[in-house]
C-alpha positions as CSV (number, residue, x, y, z in Angstrom):
1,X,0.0,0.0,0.0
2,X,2.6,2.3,0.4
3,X,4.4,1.7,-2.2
4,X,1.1,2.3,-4.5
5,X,1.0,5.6,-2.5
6,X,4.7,6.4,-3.6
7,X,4.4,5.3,-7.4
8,X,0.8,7.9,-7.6
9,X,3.5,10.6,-5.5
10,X,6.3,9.8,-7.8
11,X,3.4,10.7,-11.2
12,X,2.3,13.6,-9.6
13,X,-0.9,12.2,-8.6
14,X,-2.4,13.3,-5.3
15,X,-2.7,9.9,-2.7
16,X,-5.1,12.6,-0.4
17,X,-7.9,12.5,-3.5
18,X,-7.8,8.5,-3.8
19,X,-11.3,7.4,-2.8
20,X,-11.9,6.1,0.6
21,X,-14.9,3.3,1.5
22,X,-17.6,4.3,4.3
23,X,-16.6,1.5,6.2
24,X,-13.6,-0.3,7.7
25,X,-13.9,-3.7,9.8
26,X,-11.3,-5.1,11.4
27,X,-10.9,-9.0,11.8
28,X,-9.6,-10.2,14.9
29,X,-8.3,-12.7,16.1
30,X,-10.5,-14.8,18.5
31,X,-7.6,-17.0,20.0
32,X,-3.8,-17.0,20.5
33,X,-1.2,-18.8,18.6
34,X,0.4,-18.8,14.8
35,X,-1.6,-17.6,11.8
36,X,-0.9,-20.6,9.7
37,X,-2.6,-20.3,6.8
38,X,-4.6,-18.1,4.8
39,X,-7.1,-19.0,2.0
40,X,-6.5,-17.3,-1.6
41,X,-9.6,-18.3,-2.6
42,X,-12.0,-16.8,0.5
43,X,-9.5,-13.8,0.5
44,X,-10.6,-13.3,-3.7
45,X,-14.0,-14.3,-2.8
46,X,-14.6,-11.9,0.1
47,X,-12.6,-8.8,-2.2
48,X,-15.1,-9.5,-5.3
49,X,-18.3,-9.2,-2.5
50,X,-16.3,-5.9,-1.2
51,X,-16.4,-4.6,-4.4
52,X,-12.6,-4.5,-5.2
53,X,-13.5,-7.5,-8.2
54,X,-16.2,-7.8,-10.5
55,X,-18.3,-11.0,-10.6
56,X,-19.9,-10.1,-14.4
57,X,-17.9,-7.8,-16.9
58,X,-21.0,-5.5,-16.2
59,X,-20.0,-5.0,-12.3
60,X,-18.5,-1.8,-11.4
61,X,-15.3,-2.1,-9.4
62,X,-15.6,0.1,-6.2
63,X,-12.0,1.7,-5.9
64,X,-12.1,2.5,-2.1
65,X,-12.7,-1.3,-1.8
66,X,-10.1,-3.7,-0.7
67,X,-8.5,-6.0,2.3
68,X,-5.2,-5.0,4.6
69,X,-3.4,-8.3,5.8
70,X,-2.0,-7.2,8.8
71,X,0.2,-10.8,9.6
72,X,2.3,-13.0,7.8
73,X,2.4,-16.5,7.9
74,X,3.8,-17.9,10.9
75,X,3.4,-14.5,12.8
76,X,2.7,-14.9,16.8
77,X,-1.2,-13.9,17.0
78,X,-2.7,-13.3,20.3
79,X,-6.7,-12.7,21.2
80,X,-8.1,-9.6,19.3
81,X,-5.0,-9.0,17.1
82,X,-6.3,-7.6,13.8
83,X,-5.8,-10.3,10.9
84,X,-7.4,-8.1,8.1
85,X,-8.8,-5.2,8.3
86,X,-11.7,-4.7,5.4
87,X,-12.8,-1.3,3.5
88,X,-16.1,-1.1,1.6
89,X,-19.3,0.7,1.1
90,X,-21.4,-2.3,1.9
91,X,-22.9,-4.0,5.2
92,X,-21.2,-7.5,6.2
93,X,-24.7,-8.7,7.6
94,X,-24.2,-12.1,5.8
95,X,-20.8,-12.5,5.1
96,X,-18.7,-15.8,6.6
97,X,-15.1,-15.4,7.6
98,X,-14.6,-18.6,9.3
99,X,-12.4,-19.9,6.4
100,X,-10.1,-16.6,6.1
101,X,-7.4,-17.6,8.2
102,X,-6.4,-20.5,10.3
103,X,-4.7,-20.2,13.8
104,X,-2.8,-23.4,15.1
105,X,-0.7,-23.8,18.1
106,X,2.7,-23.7,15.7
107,X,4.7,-22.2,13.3
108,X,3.8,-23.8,9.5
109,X,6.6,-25.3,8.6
110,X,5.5,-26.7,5.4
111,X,4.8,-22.7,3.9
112,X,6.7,-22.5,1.3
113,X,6.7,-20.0,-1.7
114,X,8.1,-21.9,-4.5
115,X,7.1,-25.9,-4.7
116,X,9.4,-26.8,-7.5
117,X,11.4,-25.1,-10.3
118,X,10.5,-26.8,-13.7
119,X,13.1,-26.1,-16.0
């Protein structure tokens, strides 16, 4: 994010007219321990509802829209840390997070970026 807010600075764009969403929720964490994973797919799912994606080429993407992931894999997480923290113009009356994020009792030590270099 700040990088983005550099690369607008460095174009003469100004980062103080970018559109900002009506709401931000933060998702905490309801128990201690490692963040171990985190799900592309809900993470892609939950930014489309938000209105960062478009579901149909007719959708309009919502630029204020998007999703903060405040830890990395493997961070230390205790009770009410923020995980993500969600900006939109909609209500999250009917939205699931329980497959966002997992947190487990130790580090992941099967996260790895690259699986296998084909050459």
């Amino acid at each position: 994010y700040n990088k983005l807010l550099e690369f607008i600075s460095y174009q003469g764009g100004d980062v103080n007219s970018l559109p900002k969403s009506r709401k931000v929720y933060e998702i905490k964490s309801d128990k201690s321990g490692y963040l171990i994973n985190l799900s592309s797919l809900e993470l892609a799912k939950l930014s489309m509802y938000l209105g960062a994606g478009r579901e149909n080429k007719e959708d309009v993407i919502d630029y204020s829209a998007g999703i903060i992931i405040n830890k990395n894999i493997n961070d230390k997480v205790e009770v009410g840390d923020v995980i993500l923290t969600l900006y939109t113009n909609k209500d999250l009356n009917n939205v699931n997070i329980d497959n966002l994020f997992i947190i487990g009792n130790e580090v992941n030590y099967d996260y790895r970026l690259i699986y296998e270099i084909i050459e």
